[in-house]
PDB file with SEQRES, HELIX, SHEET and CRYST1 records, atoms N, CA, C and O in Angstrom:
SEQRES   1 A   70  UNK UNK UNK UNK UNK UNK UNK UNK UNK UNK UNK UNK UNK          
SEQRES   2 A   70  UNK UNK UNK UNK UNK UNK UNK UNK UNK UNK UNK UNK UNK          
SEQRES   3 A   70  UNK UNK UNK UNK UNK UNK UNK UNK UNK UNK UNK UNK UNK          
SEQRES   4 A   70  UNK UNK UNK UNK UNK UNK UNK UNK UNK UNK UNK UNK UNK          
SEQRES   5 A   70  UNK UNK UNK UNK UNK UNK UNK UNK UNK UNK UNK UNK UNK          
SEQRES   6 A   70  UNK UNK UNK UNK UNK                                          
HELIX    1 AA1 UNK A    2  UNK A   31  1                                  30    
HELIX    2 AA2 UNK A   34  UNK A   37  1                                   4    
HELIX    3 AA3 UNK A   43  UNK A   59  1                                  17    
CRYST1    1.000    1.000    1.000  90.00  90.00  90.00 P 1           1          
ATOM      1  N   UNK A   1      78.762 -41.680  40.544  1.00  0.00           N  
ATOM      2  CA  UNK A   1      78.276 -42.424  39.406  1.00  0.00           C  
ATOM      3  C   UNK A   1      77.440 -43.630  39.844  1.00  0.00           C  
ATOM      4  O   UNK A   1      76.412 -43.876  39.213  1.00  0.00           O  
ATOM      5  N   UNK A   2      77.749 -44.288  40.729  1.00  0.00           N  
ATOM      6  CA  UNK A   2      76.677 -45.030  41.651  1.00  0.00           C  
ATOM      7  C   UNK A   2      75.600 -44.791  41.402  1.00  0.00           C  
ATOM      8  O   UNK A   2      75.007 -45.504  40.592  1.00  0.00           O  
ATOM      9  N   UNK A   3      74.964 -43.700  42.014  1.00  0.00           N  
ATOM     10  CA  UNK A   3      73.686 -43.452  42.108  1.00  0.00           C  
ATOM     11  C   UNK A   3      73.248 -43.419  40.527  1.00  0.00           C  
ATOM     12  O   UNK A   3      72.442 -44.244  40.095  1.00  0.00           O  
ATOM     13  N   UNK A   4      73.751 -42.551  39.811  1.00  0.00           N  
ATOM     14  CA  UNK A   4      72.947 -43.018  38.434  1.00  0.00           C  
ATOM     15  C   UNK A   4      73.204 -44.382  38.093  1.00  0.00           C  
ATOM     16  O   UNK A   4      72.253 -44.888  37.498  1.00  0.00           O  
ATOM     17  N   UNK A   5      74.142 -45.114  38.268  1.00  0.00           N  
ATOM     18  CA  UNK A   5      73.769 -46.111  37.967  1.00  0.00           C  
ATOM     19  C   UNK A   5      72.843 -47.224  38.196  1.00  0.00           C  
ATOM     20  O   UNK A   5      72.320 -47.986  37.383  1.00  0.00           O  
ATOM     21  N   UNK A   6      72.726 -47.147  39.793  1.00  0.00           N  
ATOM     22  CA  UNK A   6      71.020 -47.644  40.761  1.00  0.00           C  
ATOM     23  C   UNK A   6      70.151 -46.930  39.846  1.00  0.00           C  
ATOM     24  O   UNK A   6      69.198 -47.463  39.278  1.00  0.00           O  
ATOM     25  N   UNK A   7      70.529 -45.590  39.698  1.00  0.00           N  
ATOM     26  CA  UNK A   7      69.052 -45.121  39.230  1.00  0.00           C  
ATOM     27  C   UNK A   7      68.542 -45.850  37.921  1.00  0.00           C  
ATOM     28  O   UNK A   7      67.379 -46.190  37.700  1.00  0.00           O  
ATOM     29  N   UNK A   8      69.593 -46.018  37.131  1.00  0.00           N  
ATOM     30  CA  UNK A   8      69.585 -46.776  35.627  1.00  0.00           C  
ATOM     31  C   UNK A   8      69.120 -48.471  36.153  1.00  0.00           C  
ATOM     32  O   UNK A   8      68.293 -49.282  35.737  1.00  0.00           O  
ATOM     33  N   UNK A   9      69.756 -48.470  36.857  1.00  0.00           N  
ATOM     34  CA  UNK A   9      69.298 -50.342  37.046  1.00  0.00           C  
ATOM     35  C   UNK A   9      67.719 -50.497  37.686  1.00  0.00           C  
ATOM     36  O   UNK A   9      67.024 -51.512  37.712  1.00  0.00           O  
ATOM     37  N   UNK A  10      67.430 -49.240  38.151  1.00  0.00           N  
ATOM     38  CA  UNK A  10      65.899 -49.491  39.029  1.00  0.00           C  
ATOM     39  C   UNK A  10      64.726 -49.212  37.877  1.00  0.00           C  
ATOM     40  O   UNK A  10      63.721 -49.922  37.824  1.00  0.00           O  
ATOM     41  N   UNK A  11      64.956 -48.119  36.973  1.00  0.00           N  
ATOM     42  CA  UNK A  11      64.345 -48.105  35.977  1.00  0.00           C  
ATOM     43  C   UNK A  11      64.129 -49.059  34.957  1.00  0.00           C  
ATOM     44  O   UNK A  11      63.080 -49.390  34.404  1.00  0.00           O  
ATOM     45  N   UNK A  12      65.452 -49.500  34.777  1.00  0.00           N  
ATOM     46  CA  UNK A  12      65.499 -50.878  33.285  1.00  0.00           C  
ATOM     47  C   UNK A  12      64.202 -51.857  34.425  1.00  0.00           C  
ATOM     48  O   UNK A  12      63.102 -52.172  33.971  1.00  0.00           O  
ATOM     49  N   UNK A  13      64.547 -52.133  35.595  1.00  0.00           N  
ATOM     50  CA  UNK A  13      64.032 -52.969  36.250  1.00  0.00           C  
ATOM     51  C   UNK A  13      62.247 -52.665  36.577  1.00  0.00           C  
ATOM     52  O   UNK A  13      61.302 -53.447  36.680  1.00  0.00           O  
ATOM     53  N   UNK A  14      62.327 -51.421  36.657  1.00  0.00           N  
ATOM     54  CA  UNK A  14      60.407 -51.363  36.724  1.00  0.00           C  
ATOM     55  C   UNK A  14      60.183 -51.406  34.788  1.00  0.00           C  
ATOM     56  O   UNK A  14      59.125 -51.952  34.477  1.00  0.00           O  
ATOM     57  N   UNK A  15      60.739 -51.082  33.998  1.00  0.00           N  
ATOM     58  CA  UNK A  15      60.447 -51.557  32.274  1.00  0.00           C  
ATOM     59  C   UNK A  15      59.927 -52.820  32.401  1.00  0.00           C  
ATOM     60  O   UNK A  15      58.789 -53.219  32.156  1.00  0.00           O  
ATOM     61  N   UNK A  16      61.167 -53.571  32.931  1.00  0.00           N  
ATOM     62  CA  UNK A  16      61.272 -55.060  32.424  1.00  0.00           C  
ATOM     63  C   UNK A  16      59.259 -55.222  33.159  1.00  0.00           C  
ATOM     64  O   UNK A  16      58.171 -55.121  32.592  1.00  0.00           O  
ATOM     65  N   UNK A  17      59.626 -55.478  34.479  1.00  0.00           N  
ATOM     66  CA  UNK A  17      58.092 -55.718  34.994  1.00  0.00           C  
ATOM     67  C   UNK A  17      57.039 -54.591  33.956  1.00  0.00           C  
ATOM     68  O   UNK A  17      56.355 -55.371  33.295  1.00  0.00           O  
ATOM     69  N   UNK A  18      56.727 -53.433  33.642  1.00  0.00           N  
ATOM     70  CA  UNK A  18      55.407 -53.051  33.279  1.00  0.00           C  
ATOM     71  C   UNK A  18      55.701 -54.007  31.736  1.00  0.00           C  
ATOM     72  O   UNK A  18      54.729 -54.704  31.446  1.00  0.00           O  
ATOM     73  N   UNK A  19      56.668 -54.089  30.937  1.00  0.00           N  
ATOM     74  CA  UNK A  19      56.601 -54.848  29.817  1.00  0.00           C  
ATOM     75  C   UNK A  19      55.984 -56.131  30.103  1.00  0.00           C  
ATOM     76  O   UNK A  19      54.906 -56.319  29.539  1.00  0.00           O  
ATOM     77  N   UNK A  20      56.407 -57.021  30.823  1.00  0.00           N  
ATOM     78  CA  UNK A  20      55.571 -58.407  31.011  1.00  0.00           C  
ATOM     79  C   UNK A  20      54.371 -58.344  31.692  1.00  0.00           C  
ATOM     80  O   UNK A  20      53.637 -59.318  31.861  1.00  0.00           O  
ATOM     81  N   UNK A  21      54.141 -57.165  32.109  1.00  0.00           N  
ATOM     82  CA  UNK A  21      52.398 -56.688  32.400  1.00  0.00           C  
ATOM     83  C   UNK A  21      51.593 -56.576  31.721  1.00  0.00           C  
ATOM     84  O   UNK A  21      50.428 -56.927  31.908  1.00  0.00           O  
ATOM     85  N   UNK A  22      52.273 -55.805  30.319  1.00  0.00           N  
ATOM     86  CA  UNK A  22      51.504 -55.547  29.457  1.00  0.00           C  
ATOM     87  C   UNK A  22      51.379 -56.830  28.235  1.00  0.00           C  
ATOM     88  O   UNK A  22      50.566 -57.054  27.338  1.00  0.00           O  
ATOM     89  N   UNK A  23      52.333 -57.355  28.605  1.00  0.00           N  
ATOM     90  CA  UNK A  23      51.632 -58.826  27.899  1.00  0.00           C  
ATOM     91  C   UNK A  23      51.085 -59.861  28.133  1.00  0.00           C  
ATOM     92  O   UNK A  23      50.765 -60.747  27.340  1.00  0.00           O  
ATOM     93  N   UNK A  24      50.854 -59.771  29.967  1.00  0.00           N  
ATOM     94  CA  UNK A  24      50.191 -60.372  29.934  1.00  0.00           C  
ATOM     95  C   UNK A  24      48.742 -60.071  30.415  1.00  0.00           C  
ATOM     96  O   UNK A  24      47.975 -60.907  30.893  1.00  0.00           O  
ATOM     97  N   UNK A  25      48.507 -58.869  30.234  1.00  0.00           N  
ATOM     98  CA  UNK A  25      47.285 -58.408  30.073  1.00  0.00           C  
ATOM     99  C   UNK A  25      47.090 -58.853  28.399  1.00  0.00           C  
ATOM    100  O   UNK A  25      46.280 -59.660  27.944  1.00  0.00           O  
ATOM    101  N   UNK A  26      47.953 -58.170  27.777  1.00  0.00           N  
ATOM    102  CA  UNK A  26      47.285 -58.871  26.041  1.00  0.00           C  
ATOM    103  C   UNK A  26      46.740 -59.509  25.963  1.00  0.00           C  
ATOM    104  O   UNK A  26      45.562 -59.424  25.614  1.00  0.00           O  
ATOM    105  N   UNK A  27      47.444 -60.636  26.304  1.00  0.00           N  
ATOM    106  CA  UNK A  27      47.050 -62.023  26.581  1.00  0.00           C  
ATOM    107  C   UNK A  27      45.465 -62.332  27.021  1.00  0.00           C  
ATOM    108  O   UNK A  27      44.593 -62.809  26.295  1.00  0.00           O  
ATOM    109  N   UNK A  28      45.329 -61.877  28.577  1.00  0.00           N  
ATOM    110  CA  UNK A  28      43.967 -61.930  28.861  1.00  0.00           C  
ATOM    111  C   UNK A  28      43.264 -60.976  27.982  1.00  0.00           C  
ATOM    112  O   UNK A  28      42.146 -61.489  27.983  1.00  0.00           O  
ATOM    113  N   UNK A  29      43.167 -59.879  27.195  1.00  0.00           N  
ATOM    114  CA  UNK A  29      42.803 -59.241  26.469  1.00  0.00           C  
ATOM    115  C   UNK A  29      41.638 -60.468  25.046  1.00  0.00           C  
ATOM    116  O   UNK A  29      40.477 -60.629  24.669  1.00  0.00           O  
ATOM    117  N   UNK A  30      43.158 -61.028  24.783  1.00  0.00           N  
ATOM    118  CA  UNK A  30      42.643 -61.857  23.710  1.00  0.00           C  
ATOM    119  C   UNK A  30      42.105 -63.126  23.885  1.00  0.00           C  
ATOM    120  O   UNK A  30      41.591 -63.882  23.061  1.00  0.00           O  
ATOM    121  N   UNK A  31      42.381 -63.299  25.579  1.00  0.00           N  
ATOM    122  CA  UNK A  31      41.450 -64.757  25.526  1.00  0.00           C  
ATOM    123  C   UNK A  31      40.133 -64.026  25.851  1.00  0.00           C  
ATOM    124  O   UNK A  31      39.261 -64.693  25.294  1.00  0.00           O  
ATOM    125  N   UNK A  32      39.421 -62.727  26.634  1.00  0.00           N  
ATOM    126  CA  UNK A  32      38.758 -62.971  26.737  1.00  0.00           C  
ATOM    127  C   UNK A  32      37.797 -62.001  25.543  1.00  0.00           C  
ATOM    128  O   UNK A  32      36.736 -61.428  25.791  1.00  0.00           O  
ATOM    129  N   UNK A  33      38.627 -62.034  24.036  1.00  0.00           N  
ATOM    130  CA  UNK A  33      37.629 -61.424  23.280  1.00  0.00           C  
ATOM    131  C   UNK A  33      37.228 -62.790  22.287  1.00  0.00           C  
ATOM    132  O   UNK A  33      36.307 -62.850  21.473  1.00  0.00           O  
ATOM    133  N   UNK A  34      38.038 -63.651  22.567  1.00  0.00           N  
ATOM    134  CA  UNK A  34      37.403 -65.329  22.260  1.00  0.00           C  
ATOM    135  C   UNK A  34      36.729 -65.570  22.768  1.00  0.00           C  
ATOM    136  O   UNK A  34      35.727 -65.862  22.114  1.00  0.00           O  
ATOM    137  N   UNK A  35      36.603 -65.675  24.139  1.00  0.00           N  
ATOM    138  CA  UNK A  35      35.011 -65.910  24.987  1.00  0.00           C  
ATOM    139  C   UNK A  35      34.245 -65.327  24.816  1.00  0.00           C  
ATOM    140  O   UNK A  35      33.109 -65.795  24.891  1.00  0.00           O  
ATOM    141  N   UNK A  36      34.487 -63.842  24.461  1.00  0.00           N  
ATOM    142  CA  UNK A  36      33.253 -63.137  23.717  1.00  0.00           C  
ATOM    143  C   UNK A  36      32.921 -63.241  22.504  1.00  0.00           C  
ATOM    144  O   UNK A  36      31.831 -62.812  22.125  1.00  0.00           O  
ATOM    145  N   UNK A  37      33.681 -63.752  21.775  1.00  0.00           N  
ATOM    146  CA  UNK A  37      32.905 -64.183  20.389  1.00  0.00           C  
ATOM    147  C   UNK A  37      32.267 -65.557  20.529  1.00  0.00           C  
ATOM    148  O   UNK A  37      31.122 -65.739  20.115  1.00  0.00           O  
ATOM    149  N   UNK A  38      33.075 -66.673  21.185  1.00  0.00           N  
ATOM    150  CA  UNK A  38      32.167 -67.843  21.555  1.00  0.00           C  
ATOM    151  C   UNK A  38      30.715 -67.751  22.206  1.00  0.00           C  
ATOM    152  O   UNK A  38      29.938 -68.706  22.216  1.00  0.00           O  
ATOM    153  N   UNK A  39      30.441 -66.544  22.729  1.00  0.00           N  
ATOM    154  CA  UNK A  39      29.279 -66.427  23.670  1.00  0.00           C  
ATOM    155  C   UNK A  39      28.231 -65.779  22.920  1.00  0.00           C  
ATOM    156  O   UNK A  39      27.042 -66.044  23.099  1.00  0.00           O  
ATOM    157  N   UNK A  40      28.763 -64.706  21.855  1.00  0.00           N  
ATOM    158  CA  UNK A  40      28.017 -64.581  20.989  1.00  0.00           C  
ATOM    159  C   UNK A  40      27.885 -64.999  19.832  1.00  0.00           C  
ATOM    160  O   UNK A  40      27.489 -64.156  19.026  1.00  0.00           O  
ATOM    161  N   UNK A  41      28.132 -66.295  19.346  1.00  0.00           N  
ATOM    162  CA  UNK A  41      27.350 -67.547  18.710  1.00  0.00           C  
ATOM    163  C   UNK A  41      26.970 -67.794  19.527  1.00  0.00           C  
ATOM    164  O   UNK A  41      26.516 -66.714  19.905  1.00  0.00           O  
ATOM    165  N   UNK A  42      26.685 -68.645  20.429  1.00  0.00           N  
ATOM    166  CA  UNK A  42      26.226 -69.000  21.250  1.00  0.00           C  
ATOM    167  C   UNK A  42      24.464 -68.526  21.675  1.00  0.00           C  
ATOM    168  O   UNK A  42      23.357 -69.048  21.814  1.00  0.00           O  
ATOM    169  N   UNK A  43      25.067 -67.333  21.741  1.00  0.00           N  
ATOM    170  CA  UNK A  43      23.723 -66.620  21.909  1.00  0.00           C  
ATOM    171  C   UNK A  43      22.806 -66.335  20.651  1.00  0.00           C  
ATOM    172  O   UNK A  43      21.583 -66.355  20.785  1.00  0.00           O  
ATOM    173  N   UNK A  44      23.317 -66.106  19.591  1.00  0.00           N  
ATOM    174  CA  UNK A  44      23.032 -66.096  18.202  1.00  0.00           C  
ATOM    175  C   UNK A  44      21.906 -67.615  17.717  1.00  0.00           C  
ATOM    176  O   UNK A  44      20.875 -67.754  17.059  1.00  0.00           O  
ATOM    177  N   UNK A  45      22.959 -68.638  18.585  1.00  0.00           N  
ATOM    178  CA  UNK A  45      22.426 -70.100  17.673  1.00  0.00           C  
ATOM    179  C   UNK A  45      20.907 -70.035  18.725  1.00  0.00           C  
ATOM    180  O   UNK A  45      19.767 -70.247  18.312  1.00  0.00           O  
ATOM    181  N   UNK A  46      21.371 -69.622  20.407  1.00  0.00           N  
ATOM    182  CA  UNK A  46      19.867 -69.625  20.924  1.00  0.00           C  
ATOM    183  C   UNK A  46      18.450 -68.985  20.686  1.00  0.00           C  
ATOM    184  O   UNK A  46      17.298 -69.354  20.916  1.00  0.00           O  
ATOM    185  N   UNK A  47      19.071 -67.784  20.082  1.00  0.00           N  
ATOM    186  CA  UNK A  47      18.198 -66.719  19.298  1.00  0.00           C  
ATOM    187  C   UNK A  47      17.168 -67.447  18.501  1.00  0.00           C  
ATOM    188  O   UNK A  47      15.942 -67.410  18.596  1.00  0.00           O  
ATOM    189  N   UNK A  48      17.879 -68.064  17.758  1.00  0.00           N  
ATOM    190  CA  UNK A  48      17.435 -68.289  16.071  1.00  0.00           C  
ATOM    191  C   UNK A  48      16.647 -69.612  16.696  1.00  0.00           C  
ATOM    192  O   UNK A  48      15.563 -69.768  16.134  1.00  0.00           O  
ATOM    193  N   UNK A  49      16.989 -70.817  17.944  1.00  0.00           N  
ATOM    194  CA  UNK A  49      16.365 -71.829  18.164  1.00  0.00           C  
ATOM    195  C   UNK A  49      15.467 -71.414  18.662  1.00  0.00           C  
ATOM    196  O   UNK A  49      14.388 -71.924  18.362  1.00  0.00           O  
ATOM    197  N   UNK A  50      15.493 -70.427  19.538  1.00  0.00           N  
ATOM    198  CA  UNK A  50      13.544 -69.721  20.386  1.00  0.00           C  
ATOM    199  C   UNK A  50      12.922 -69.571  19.291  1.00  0.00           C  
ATOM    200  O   UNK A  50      11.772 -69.961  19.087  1.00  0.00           O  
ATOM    201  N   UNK A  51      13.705 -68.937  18.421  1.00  0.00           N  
ATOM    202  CA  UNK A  51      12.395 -68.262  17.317  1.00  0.00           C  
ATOM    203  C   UNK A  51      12.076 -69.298  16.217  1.00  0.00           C  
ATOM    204  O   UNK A  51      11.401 -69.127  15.202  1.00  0.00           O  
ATOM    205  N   UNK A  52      12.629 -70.267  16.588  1.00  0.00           N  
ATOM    206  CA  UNK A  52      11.889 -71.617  15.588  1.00  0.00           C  
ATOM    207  C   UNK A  52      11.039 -72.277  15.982  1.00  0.00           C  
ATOM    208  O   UNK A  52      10.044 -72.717  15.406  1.00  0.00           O  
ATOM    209  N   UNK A  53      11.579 -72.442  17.555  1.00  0.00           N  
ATOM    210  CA  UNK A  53      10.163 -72.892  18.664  1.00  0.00           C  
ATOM    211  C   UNK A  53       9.226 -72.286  18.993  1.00  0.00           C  
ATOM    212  O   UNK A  53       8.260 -72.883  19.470  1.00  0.00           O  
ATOM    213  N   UNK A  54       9.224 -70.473  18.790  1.00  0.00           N  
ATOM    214  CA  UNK A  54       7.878 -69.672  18.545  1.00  0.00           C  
ATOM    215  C   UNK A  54       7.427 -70.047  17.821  1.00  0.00           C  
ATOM    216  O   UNK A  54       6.339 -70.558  18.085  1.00  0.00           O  
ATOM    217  N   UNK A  55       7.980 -70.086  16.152  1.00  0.00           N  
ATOM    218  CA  UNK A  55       7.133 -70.372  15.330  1.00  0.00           C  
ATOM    219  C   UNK A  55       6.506 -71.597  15.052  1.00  0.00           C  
ATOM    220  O   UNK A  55       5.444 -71.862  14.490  1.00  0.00           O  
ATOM    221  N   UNK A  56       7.344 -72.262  15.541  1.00  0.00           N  
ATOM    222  CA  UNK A  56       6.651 -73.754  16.002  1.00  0.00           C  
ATOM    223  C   UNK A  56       5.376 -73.935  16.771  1.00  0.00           C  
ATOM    224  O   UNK A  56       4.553 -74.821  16.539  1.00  0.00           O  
ATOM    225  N   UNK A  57       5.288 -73.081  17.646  1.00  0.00           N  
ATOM    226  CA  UNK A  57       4.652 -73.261  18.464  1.00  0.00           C  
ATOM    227  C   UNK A  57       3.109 -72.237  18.095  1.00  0.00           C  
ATOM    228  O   UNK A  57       2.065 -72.423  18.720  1.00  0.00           O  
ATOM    229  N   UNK A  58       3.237 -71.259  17.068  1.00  0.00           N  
ATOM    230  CA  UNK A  58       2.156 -71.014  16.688  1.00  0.00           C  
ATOM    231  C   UNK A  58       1.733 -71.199  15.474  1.00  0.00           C  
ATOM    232  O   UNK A  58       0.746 -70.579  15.079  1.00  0.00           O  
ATOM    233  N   UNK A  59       2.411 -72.095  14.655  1.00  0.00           N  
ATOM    234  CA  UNK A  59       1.907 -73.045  13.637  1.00  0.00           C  
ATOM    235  C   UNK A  59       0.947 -74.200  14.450  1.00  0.00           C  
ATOM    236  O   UNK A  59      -0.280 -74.108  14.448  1.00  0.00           O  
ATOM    237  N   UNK A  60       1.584 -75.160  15.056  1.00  0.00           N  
ATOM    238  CA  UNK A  60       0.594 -75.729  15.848  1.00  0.00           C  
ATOM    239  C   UNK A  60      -0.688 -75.947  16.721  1.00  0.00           C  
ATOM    240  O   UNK A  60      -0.498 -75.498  17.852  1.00  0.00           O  
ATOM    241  N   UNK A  61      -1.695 -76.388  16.589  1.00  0.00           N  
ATOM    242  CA  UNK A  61      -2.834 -76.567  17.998  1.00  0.00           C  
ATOM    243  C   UNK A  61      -2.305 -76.765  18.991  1.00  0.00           C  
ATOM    244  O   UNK A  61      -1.404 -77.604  18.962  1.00  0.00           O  
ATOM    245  N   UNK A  62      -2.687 -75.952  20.566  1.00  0.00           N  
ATOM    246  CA  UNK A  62      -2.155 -76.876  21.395  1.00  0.00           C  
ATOM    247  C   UNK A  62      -3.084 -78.105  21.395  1.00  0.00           C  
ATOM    248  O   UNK A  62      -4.161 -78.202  20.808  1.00  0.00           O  
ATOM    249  N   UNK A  63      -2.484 -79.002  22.144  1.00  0.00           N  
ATOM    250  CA  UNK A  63      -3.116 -80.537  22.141  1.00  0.00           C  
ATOM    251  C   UNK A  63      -4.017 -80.443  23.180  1.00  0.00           C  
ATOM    252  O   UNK A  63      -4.032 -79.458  23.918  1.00  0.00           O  
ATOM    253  N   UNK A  64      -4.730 -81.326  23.300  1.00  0.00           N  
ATOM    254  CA  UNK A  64      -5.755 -81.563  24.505  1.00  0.00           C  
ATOM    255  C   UNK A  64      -6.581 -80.658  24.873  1.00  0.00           C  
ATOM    256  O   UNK A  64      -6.922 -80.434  26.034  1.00  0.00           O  
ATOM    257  N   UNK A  65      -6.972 -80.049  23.820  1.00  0.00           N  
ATOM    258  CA  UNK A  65      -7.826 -78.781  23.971  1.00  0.00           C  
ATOM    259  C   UNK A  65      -9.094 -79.481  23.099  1.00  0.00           C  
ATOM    260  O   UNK A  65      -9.034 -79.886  21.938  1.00  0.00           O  
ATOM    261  N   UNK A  66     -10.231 -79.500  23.986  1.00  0.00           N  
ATOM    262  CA  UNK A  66     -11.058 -79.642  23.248  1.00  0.00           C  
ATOM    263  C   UNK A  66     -11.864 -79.092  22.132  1.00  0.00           C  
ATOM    264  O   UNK A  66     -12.024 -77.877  22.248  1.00  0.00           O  
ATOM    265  N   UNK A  67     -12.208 -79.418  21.483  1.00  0.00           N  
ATOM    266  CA  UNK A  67     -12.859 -78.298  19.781  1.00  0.00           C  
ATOM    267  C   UNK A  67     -13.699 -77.589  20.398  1.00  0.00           C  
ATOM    268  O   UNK A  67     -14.489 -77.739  21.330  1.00  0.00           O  
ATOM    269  N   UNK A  68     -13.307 -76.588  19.536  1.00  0.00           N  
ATOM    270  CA  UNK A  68     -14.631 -75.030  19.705  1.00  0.00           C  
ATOM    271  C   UNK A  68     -15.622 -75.645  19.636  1.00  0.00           C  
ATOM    272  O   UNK A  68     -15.955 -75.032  20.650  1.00  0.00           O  
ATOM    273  N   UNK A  69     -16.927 -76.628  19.325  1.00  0.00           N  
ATOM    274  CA  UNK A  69     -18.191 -77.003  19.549  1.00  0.00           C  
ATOM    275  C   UNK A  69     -18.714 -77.879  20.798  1.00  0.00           C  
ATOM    276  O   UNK A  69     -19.861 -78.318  20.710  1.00  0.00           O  
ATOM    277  N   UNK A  70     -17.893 -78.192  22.059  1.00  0.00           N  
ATOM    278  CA  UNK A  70     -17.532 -78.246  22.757  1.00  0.00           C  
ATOM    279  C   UNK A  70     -18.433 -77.571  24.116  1.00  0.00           C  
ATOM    280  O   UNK A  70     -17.956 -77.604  25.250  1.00  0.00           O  
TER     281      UNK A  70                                                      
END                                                                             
C-alpha cells in the first residue's frame, strides 16, 4: 500500500505545481493583453496625430520658398 500511496502523494504533488503554473501564466496572460491594449491606443492616438500633421502640412505653404514669379 506504500507504493500507491507515493504514487498518490507524487501525483497530488505534480497537480499542486501544474495548477500554480497555470495561474501564473493567467496572470502573465492578462497583464500582457493590457499592454496590448495600452499599445494599441497608443498607436491609434499616433495614427490620428500623423494624419493631422499630414494634413497640416498640406494645407500649408512651405515657408521660405520664394513665389512662382521669381
Amino acid at each position: 500500500m506504500t507504493d500507491t500511496t507515493d504514487r498518490i502523494n507524487e501525483l497530488e504533488s505534480r497537480l499542486a505545481y501544474i495548477e500554480n503554473m497555470q495561474e501564473e501564466l493567467s496572470a502573465v496572460i492578462a497583464d500582457h493583453g493590457k499592454t496590448i491594449d495600452q499599445l494599441r491606443k497608443l498607436a491609434q492616438r499616433q495614427n490620428e496625430k500623423l494624419s493631422e500633421l499630414a494634413d497640416d502640412r498640406l494645407q500649408k505653404p512651405p515657408e521660405n520658398v520664394p513665389p512662382p514669379h521669381y
